[in-house]
py3Dmol code that shows the C-alpha trace and the ligand (Angstrom):
import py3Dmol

protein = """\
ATOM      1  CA  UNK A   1     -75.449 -28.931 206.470  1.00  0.00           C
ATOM      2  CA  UNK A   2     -76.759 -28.708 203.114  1.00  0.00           C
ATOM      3  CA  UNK A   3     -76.107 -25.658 201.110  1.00  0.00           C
ATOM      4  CA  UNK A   4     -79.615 -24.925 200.148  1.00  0.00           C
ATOM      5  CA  UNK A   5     -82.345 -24.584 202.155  1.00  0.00           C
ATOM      6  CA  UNK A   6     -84.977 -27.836 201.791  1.00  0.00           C
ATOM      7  CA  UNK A   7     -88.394 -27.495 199.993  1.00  0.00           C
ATOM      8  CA  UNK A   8     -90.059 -29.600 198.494  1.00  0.00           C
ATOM      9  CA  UNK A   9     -91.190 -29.957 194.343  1.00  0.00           C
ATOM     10  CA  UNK A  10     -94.438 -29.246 195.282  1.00  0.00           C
ATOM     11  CA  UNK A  11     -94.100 -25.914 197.231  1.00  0.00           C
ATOM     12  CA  UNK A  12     -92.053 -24.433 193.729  1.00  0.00           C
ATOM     13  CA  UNK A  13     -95.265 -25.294 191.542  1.00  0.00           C
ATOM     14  CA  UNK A  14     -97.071 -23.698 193.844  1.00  0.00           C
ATOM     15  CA  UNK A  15     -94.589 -20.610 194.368  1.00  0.00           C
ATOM     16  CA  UNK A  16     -94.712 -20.425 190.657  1.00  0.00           C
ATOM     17  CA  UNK A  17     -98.756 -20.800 190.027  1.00  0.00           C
ATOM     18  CA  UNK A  18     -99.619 -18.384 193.088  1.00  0.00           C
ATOM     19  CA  UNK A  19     -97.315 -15.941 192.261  1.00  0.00           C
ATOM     20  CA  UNK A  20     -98.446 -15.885 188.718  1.00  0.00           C
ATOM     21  CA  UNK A  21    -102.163 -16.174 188.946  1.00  0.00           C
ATOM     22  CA  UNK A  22    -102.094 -13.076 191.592  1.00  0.00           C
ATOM     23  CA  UNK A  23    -100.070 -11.106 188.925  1.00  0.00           C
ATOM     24  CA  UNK A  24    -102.181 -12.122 185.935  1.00  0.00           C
ATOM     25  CA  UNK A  25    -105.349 -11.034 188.431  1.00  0.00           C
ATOM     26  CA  UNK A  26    -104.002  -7.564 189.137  1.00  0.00           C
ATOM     27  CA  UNK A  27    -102.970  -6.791 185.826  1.00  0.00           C
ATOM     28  CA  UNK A  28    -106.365  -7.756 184.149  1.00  0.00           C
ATOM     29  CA  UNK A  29    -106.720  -4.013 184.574  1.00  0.00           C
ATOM     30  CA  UNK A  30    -104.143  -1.732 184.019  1.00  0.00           C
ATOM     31  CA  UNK A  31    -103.295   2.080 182.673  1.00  0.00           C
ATOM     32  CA  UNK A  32    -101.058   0.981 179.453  1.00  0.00           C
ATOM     33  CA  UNK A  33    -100.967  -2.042 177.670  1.00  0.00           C
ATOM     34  CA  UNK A  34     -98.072  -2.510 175.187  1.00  0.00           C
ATOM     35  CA  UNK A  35     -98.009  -5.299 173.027  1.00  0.00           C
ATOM     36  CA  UNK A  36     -94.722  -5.956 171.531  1.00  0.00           C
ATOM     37  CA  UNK A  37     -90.997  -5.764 173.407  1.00  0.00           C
ATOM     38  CA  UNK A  38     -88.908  -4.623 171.084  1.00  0.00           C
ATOM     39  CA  UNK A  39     -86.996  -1.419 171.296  1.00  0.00           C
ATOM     40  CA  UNK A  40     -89.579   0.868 171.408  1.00  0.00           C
ATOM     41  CA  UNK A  41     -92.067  -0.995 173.168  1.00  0.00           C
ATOM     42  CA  UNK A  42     -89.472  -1.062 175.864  1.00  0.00           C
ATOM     43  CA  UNK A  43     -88.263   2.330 175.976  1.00  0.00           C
ATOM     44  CA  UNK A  44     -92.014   2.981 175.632  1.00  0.00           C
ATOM     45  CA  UNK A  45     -92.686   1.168 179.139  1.00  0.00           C
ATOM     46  CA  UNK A  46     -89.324   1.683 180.764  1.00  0.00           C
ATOM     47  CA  UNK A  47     -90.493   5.417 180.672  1.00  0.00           C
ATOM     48  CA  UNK A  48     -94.311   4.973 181.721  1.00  0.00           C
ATOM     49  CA  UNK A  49     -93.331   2.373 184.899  1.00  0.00           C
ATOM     50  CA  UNK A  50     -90.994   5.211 185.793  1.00  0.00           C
ATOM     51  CA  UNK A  51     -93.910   7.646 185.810  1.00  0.00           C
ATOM     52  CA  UNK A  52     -96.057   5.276 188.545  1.00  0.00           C
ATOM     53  CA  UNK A  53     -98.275   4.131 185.716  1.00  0.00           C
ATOM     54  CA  UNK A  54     -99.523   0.015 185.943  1.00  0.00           C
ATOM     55  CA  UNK A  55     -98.070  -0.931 182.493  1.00  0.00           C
ATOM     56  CA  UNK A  56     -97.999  -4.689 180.678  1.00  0.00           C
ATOM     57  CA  UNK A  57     -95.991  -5.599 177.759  1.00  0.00           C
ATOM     58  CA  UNK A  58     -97.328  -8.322 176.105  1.00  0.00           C
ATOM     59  CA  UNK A  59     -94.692 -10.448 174.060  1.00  0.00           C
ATOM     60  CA  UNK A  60     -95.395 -13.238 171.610  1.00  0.00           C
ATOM     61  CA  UNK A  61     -91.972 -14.293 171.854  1.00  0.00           C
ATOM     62  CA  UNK A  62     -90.517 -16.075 174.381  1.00  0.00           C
ATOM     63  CA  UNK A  63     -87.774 -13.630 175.257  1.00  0.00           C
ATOM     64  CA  UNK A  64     -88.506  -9.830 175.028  1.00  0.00           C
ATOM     65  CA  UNK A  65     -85.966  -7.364 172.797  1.00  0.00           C
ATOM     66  CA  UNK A  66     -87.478  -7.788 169.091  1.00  0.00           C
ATOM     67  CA  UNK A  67     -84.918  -6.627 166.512  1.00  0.00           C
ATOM     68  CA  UNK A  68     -82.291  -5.379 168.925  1.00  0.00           C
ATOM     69  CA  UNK A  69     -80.419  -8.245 170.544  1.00  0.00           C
ATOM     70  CA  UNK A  70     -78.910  -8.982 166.877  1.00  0.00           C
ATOM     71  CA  UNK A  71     -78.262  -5.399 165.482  1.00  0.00           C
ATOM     72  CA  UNK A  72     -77.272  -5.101 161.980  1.00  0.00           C
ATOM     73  CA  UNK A  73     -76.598  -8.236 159.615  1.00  0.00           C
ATOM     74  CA  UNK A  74     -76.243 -10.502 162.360  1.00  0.00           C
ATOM     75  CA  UNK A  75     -72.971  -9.038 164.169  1.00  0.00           C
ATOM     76  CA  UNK A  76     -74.200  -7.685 167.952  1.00  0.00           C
ATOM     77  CA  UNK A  77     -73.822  -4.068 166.423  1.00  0.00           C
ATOM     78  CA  UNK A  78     -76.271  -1.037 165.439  1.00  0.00           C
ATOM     79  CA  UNK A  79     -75.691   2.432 165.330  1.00  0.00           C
ATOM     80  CA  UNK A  80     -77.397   5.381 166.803  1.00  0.00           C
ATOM     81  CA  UNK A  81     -77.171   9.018 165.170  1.00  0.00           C
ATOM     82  CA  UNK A  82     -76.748  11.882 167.619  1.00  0.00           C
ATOM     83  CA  UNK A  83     -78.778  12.713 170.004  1.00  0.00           C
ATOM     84  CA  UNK A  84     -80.314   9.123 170.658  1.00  0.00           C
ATOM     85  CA  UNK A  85     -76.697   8.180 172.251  1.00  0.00           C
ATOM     86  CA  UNK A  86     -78.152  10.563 175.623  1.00  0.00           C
ATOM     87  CA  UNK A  87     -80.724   7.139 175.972  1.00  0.00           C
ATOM     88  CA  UNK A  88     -77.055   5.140 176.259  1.00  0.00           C
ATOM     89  CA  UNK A  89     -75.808   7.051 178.733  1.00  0.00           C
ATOM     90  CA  UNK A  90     -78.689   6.831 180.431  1.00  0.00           C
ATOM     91  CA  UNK A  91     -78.833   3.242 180.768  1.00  0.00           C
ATOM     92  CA  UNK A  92     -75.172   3.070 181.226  1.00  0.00           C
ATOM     93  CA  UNK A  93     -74.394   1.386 178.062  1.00  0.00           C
ATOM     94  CA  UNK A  94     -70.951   1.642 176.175  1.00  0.00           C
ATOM     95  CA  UNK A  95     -70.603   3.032 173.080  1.00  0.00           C
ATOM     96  CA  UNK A  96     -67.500   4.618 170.588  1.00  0.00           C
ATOM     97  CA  UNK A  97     -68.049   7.201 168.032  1.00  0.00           C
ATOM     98  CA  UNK A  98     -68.144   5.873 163.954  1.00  0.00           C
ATOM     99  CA  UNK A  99     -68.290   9.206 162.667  1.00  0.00           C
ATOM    100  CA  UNK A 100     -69.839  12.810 163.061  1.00  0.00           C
ATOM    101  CA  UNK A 101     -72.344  12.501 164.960  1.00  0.00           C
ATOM    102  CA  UNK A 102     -72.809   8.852 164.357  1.00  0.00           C
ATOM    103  CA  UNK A 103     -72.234   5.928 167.242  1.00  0.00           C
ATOM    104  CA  UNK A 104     -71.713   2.304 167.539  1.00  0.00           C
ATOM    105  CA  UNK A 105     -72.801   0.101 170.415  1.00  0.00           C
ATOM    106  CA  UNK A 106     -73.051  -3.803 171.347  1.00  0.00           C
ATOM    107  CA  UNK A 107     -76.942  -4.890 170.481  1.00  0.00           C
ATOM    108  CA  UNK A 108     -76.804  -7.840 173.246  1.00  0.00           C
ATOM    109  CA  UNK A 109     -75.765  -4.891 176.257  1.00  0.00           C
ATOM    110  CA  UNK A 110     -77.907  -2.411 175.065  1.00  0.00           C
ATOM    111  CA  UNK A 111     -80.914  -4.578 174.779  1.00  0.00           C
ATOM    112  CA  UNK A 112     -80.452  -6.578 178.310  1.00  0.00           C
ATOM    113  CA  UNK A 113     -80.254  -3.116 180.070  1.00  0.00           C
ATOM    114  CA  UNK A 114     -83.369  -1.672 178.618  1.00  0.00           C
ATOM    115  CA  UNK A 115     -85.328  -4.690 179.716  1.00  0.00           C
ATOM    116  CA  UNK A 116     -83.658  -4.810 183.026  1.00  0.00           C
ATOM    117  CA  UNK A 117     -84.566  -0.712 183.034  1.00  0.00           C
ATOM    118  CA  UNK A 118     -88.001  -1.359 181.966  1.00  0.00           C
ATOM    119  CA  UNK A 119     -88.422  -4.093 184.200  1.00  0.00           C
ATOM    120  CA  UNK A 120     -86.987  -2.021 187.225  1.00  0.00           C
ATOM    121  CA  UNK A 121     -89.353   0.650 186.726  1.00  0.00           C
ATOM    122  CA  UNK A 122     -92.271  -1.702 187.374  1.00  0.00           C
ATOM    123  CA  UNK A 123     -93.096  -2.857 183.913  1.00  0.00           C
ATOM    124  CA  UNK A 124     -94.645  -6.585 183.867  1.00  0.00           C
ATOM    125  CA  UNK A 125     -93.671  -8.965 181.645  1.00  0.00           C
ATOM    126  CA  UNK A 126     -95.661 -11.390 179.398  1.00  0.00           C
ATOM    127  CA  UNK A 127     -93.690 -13.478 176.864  1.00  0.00           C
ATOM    128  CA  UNK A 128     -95.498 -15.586 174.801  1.00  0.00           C
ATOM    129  CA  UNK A 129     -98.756 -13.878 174.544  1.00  0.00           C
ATOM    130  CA  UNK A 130    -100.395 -13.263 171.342  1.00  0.00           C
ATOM    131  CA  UNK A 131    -102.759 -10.056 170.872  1.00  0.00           C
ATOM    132  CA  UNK A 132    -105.665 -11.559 168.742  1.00  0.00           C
ATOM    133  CA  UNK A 133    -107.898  -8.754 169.235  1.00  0.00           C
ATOM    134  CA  UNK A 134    -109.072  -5.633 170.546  1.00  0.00           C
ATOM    135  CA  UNK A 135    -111.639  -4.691 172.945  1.00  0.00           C
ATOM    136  CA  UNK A 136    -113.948  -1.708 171.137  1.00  0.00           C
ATOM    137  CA  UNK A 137    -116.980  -0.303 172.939  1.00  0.00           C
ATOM    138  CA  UNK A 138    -119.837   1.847 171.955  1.00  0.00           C
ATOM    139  CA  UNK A 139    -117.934   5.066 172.431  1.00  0.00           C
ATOM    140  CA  UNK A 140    -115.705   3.611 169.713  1.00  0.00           C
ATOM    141  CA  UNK A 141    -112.376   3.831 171.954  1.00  0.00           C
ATOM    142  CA  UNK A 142    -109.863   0.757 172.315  1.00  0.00           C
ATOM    143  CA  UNK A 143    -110.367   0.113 175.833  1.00  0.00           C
ATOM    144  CA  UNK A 144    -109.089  -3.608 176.108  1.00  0.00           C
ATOM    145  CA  UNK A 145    -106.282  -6.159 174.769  1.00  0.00           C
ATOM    146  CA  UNK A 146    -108.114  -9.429 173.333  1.00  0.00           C
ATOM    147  CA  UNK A 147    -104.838 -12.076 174.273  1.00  0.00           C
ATOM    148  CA  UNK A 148    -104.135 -15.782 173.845  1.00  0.00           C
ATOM    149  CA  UNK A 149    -101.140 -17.942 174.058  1.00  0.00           C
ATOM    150  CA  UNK A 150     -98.824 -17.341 171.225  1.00  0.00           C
ATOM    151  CA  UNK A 151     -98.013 -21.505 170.884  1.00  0.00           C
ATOM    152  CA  UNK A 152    -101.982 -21.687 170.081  1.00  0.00           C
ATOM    153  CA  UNK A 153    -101.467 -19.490 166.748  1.00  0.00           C
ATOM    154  CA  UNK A 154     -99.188 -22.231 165.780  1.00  0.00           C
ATOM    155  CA  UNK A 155    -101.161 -25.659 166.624  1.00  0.00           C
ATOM    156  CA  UNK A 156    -103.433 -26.980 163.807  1.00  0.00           C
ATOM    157  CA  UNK A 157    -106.516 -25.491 163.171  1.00  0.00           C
ATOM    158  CA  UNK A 158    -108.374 -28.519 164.459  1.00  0.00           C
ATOM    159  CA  UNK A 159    -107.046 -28.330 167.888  1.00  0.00           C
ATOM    160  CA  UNK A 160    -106.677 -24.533 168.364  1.00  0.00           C
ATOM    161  CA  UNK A 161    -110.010 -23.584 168.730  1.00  0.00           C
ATOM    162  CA  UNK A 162    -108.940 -21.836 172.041  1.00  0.00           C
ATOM    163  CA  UNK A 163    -111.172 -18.782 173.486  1.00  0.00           C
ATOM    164  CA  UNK A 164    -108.932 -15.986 174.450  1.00  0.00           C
ATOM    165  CA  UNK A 165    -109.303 -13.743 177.406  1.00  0.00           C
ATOM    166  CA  UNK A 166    -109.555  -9.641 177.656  1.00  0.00           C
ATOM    167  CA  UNK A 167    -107.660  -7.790 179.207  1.00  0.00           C
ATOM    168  CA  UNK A 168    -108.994  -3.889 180.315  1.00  0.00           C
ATOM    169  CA  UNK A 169    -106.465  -0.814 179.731  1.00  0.00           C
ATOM    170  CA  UNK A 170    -106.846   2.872 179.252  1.00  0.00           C
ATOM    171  CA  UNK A 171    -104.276   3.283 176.601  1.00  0.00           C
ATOM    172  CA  UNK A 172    -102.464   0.623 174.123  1.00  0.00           C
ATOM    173  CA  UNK A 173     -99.398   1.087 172.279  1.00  0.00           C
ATOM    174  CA  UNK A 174     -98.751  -0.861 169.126  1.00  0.00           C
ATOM    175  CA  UNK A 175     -94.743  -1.534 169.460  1.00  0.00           C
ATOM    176  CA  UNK A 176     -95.416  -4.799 166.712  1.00  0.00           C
ATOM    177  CA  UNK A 177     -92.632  -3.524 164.748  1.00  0.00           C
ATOM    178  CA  UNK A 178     -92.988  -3.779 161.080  1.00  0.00           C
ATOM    179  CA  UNK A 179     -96.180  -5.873 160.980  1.00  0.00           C
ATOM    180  CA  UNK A 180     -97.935  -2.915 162.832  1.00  0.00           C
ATOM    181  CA  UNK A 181    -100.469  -6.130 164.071  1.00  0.00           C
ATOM    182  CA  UNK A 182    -102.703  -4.270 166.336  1.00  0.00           C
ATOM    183  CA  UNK A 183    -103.433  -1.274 164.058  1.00  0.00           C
ATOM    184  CA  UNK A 184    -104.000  -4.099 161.376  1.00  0.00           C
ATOM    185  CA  UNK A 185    -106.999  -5.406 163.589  1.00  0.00           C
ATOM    186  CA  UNK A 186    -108.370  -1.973 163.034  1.00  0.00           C
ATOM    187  CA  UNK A 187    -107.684  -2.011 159.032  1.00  0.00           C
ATOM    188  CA  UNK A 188    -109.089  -5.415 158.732  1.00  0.00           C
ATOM    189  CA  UNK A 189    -113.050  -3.517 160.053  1.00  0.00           C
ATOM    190  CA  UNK A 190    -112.225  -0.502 158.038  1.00  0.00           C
ATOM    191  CA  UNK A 191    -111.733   2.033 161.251  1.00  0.00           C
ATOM    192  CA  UNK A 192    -108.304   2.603 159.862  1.00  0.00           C
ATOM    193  CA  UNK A 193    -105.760   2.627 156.451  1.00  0.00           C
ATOM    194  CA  UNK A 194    -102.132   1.336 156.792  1.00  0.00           C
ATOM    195  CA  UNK A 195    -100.207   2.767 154.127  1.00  0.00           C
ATOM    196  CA  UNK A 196     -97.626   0.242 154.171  1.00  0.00           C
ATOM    197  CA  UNK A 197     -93.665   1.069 154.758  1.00  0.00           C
ATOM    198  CA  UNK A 198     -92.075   2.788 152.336  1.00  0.00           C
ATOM    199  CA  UNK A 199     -87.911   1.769 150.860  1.00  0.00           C
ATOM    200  CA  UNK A 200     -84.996   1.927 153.237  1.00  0.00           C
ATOM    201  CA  UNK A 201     -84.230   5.673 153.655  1.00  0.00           C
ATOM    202  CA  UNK A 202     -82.226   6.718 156.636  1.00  0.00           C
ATOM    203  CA  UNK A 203     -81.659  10.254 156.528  1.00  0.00           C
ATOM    204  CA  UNK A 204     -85.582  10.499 156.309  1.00  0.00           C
ATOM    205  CA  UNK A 205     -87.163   7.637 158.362  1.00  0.00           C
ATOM    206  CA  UNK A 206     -85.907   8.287 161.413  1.00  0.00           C
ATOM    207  CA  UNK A 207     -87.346  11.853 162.361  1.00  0.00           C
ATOM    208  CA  UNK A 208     -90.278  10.567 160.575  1.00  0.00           C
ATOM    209  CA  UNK A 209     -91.077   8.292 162.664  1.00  0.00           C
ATOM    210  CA  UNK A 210     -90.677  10.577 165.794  1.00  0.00           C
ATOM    211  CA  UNK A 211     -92.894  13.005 164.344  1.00  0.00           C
ATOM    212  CA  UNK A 212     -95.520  10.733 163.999  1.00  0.00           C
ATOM    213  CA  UNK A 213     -95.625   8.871 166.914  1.00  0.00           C
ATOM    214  CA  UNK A 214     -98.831   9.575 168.121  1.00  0.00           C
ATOM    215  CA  UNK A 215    -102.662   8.394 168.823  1.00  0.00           C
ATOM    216  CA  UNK A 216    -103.652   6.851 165.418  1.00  0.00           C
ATOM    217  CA  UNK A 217    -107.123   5.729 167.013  1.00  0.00           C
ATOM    218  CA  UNK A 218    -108.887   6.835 170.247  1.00  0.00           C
ATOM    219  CA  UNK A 219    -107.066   4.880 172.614  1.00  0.00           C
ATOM    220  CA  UNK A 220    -104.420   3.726 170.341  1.00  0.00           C
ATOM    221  CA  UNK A 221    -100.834   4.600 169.959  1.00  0.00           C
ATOM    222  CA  UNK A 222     -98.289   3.994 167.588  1.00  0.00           C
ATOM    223  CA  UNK A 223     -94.531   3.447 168.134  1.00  0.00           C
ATOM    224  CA  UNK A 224     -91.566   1.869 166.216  1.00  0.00           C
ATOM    225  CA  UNK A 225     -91.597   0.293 162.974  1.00  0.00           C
ATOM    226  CA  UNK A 226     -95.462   0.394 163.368  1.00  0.00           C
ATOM    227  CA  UNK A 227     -95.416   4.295 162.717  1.00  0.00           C
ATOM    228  CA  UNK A 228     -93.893   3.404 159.447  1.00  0.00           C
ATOM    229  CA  UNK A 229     -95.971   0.817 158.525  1.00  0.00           C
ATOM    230  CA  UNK A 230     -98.820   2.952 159.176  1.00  0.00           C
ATOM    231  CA  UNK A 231     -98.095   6.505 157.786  1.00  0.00           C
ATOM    232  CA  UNK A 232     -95.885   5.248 154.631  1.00  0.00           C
ATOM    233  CA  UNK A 233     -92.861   5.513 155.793  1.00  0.00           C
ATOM    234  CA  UNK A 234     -89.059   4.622 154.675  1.00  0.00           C
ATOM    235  CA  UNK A 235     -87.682   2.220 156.855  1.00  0.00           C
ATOM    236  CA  UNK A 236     -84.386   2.204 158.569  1.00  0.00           C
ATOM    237  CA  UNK A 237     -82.340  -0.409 158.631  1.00  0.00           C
ATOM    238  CA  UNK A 238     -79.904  -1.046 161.746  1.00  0.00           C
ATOM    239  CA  UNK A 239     -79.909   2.568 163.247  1.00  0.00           C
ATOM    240  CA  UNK A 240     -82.329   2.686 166.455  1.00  0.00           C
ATOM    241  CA  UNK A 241     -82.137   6.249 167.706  1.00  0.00           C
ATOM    242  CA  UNK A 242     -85.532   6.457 166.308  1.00  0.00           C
ATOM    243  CA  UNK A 243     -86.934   3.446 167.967  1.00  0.00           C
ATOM    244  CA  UNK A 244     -85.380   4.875 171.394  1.00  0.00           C
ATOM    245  CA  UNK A 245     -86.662   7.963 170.794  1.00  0.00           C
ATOM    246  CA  UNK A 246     -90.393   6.585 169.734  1.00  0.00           C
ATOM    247  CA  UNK A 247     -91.114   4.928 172.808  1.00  0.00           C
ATOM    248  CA  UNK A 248     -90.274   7.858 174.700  1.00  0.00           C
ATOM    249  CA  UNK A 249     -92.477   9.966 172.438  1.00  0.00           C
ATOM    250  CA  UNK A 250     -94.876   7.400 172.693  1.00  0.00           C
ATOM    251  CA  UNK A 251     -94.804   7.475 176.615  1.00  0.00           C
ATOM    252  CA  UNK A 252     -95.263  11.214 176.905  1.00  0.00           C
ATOM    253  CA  UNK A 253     -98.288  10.853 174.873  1.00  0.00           C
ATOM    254  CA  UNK A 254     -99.764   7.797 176.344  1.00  0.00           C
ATOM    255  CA  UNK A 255     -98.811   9.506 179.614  1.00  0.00           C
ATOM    256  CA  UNK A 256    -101.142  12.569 178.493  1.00  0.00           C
ATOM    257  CA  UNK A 257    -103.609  10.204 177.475  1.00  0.00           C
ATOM    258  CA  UNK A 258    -104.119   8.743 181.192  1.00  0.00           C
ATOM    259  CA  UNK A 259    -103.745  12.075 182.891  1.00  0.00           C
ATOM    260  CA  UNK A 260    -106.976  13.436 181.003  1.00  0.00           C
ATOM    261  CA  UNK A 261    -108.686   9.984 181.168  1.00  0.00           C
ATOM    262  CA  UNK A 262    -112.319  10.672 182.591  1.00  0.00           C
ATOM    263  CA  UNK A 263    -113.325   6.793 183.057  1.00  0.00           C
TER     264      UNK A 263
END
"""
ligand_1 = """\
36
48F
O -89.680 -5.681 165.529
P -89.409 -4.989 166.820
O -88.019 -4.914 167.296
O -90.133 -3.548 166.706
P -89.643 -2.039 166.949
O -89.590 -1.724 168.398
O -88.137 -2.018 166.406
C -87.829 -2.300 165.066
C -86.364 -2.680 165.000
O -86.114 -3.840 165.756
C -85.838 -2.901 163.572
C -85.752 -1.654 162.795
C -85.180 -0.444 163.447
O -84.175 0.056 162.772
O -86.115 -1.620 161.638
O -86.662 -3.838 162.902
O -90.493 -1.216 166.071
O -90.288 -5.675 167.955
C -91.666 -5.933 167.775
C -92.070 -7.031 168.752
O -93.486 -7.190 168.690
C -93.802 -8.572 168.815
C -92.676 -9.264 168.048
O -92.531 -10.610 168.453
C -91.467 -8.396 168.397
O -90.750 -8.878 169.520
N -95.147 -8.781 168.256
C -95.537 -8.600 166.951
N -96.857 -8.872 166.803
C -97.308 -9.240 168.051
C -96.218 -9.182 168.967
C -98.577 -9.637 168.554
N -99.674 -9.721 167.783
N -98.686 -9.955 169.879
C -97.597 -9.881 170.698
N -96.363 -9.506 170.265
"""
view = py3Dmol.view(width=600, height=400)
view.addModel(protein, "pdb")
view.setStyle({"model": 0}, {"cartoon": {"style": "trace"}})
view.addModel(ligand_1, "xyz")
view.setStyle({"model": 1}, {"stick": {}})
view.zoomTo()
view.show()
């Protein structure tokens, strides 16, 4: 008696291509789109899939978790400043105090159990998807993702002339980290200014970036390093209490967004 059941090589492929394609087809529409999954792209969707909304996050890496698997200067460890340690907690992650009011936590636990939370609350994944574009209509609204496969970016001009596909969404939230890549497709038609991000500052950047998490365009928000990027703002550094607490912020007002959405 073998201890796995037989199949055979074909019925995988085809477990694998059915199961996909009917995914990809559902999600062509969907309420939030969030294209990077990094911190706050993740807290961002952990806390939308928990409110019943059909969210994507659309990764052009291969593995999801941007800047926060390696923490600060390459040693598994970042630091959160009170009261970002409540997100910890939440997700049952360990943690020890470094000072007043300041903690220390292992990057590599934190970050697998905020993708296995945002993933539990219903959040679809896809790695190694590129946004190219946006999808802008006559009422002047973002109302679609323009994506390709990331690997294509990469191939020689010659060979890479590869049409992407749209995908149609109510809300998206730039989580691109520093790069701030989907506002930038904004900047590059003049519909919007990126100030740039501003010197390491940590007493500063982190409420900053709270505070302005927000709608930068009709039917565009802004979370992360991307707030920085786009309002002038000092970065941080390896302390993520404000990229926790930006995707949440960014969820309640993508949240608010949907909820008042007449299309
Ligand atoms: O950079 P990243 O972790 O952004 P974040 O959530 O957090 C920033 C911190 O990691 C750290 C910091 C905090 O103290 O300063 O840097 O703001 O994650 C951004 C993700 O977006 C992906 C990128 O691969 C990364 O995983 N990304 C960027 N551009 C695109 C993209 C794009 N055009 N399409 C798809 N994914």
């Amino acid at each position: 008696m073998p201890l796995f059941h037989p199949v055979t090589e074909g019925e995988i492929t085809r477990a694998i291509v059915n199961s996909f394609l009917r995914q990809f087809e559902e999600y062509v529409s969907s309420d939030v789109i969030i294209v990077g999954g990094g911190p706050s792209g993740l807290m961002a969707g952990k806390e939308l899939g928990k409110a019943g909304l059909k969210v994507i996050i659309i990764e052009r890496n291969n593995y999801l978790g941007g800047g926060f698997w390696a923490g600060g200067f390459f040693m598994n460890k970042f630091t959160l400043r009170e009261p970002a340690q409540e997100v910890l907690d939440e997700l049952g992650v360990p943690y020890s105090r470094a000072g007043e009011g300041l903690y220390v936590a292992d990057a590599p636990h934190a970050c697998s159990k905020l993708i296995g939370a945002a993933g539990d609350s219903g959040v679809k994944f896809f790695n190694l998807i590129l946004l190219e574009d946006l999808v802008i209509r006559e009422d002047k609204r973002v109302a679609g993702a323009v994506i390709n496969w990331s690997p294509i970016a990469y191939l020689p001009r010659e060979i890479a002339a590869l049409d992407p596909v749209p995908l149609e969404t109510k809300v998206i939230i730039d989580a691109t980290g520093h790069d701030a890549s989907v506002a930038r497709k904004l900047e590059r038609r003049g519909m919007l200014k990126l100030a740039g991000e501003g010197a390491l500052w940590i007493e500063e950047s982190e409420e900053a970036v709270v505070e302005h998490t927000g709608e930068v365009y009709p039917g565009l928000i802004v979370t992360g390093m991307a707030v920085a990027s786009v309002y002038g703002l000092p970065r941080m550094g390896p302390t993520f209490g404000g990229m926790l607490l930006s995707g949440k912020r960014a969820a309640e007002v993508a949240l608010a967004v949907v909820l008042t959405d007449s299309r």
